[in-house]
C-alpha positions in Angstrom: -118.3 23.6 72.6 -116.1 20.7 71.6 -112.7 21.1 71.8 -110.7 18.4 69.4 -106.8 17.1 70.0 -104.8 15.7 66.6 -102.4 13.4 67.1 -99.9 12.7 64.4 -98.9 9.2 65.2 -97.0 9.2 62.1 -94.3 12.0 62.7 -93.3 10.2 65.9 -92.6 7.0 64.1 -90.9 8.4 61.5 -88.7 10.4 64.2 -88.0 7.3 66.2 -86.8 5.1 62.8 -84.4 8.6 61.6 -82.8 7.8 65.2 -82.5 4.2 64.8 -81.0 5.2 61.4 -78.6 7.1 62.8 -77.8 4.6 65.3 -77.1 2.1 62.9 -75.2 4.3 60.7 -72.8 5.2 63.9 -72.1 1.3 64.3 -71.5 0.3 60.5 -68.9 3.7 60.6 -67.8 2.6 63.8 -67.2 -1.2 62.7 -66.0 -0.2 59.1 -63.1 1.8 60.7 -62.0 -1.1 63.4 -62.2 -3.2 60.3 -59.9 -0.9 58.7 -57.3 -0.7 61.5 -57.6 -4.4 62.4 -56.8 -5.0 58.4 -53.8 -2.7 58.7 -52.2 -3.9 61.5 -52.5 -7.5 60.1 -50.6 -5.7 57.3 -48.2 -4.0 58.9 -47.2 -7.3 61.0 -47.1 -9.4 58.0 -44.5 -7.0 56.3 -42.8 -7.3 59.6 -42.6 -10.8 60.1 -41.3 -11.0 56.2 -38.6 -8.5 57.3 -37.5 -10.5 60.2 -37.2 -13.8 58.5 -35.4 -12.0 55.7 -32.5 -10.8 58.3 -32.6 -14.5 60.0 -32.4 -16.1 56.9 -29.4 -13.4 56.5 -27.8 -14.3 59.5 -28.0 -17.9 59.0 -26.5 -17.4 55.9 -23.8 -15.6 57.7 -23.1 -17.7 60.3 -22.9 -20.7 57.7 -20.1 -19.3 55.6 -18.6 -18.4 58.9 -18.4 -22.3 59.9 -17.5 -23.1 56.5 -14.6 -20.8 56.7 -13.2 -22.1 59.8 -13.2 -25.5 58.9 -11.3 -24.1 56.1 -9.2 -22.4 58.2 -8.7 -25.7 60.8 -7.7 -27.6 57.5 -5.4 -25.4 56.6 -3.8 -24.5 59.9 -2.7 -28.0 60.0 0.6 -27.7 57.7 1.7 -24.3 59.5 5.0 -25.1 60.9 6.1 -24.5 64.7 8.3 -22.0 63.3 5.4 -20.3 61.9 3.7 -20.5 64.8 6.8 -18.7 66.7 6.9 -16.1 64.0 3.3 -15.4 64.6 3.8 -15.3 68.3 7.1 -12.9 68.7 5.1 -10.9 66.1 2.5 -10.5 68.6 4.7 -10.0 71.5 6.8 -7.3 70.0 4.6 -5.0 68.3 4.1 -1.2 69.2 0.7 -0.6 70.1 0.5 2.7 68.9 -3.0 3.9 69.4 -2.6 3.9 73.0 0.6 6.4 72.8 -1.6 8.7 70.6 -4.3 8.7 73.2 -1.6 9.1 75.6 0.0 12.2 73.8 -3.6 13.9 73.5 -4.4 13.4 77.4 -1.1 14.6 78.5 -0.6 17.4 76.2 -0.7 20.7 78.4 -2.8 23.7 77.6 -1.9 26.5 74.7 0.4 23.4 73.1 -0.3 21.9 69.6 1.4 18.4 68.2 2.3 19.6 64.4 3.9 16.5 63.2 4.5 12.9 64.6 7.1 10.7 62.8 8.6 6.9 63.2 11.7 6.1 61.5 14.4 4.0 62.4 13.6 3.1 65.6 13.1 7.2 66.7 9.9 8.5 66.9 9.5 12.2 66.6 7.2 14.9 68.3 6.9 18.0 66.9 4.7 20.6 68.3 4.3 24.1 69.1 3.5 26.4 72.4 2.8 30.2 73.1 5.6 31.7 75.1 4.3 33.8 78.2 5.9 36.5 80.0 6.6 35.2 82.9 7.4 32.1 81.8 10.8 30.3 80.7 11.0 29.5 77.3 11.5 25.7 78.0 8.9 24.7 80.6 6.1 23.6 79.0 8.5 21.7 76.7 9.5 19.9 79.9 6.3 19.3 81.3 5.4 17.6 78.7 8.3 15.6 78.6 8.1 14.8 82.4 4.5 13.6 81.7 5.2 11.4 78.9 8.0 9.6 81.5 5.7 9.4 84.0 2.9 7.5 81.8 3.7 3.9 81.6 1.0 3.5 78.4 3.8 5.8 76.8 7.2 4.6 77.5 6.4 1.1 77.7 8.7 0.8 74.2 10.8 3.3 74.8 14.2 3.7 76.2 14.2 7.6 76.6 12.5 10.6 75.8 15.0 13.4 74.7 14.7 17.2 73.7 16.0 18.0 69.9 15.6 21.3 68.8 13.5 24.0 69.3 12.8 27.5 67.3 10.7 31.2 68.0 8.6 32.5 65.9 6.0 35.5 65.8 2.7 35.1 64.4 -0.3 37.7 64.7 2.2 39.7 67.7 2.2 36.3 69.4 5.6 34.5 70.3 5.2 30.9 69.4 8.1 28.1 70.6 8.3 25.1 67.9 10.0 22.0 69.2 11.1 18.6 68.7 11.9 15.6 70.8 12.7 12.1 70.1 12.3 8.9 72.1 14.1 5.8 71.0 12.6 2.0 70.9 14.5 0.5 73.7 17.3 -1.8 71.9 15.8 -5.3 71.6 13.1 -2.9 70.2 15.3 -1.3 67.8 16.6 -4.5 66.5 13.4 -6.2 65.7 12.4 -3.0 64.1 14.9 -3.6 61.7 14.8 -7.1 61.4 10.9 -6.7 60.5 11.7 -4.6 57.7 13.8 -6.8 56.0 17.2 -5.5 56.5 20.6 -7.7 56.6 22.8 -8.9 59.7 25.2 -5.9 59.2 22.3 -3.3 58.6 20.6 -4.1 61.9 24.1 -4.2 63.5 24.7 -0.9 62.3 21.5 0.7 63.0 21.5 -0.5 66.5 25.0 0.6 67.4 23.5 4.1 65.6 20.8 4.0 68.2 22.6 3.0 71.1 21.7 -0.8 71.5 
């Protein structure tokens, strides 16, 4: 008896190509998305580069106003007077630099106290603030502390003559005893006079308001 073997030759090949199909499928999917990303990060620099020139061309536009405005400037600083110049100058010399005895107030301030109010007039400037009162403490001490630790801070009394206690008043609020006060330190009296010279006022005014103050 013969036995017999078929062989479908056909079903192989057609096997072999679906995995060559597939193959090539994987590579055009494959090269399709690196396109993609290669397209859209050309993009994405483009709109980057356009951005960048826009703020250089921003910047130069900046910077040449800038130079045009000097040279304006320069032009025109060449009819200021030498007594302009001086003006300009004691200005700048004499000025109170605020800011820094705000700062100064708010780092020396001791604990449980609160500024209410600060005031400049006349050549006085006015702290007003209020602390609890403990038990076993005096009514005044923290008023002095921070009195003592504005004198010891050069940043503070760099203007000022003298720091000086002005009133001070209890209250009760919530079954808490609360201590309002006031103190005042004065420009020193080259101080107070320019004061009042900056603000306009005549020969006699600024005489009288620095004999008023002490200078």
């Amino acid at each position: 008896m013969v036995k017999q073997f078929k062989i479908n030759l056909n079903r192989l090949e057609g096997y072999a190509q679906r995995l060559e199909r597939k193959r090539s499928l994987r590579e055009r999917i494959t090269l399709t998305v690196i396109t993609l990303l290669v397209l859209a990060t050309m993009g994405l620099t483009y709109r980057v580069d356009q951005r960048m020139r826009e703020i250089v061309d921003t910047k130069e536009d900046q910077f040449e106003h800038i130079v045009a405005r000097i040279d304006s400037l320069q032009k025109a600083g060449q009819n200021v007077s030498k007594q302009d110049v001086l003006a300009l100058a004691r200005l700048d010399a004499e000025r109170v630099l605020w800011t820094k005895k705000f700062a100064a107030i708010a780092d020396l301030l001791p604990e449980h106290m609160a500024i209410t109010k600060l005031q400049f007039d006349r050549g006085v400037f006015t702290i007003s603030a209020l602390t609890d009162i403990v038990a076993h403490e005096k009514e005044f001490d923290k008023v002095k502390l921070l009195m003592d630790r504005l004198r010891a801070t050069p940043r503070f009394m760099e203007d000022f003559r003298d720091i000086k206690f002005k009133s001070s008043e209890r209250d009760t609020e919530d079954g808490q005893e609360l201590l309002h006060f006031t103190i005042t330190c004065r420009l020193g009296s080259a101080g107070t006079v320019r004061a009042s010279q900056a603000v306009g006022g005549s020969n006699d005014r600024s005489d009288r308001l620095s004999r008023q103050l002490g200078g």
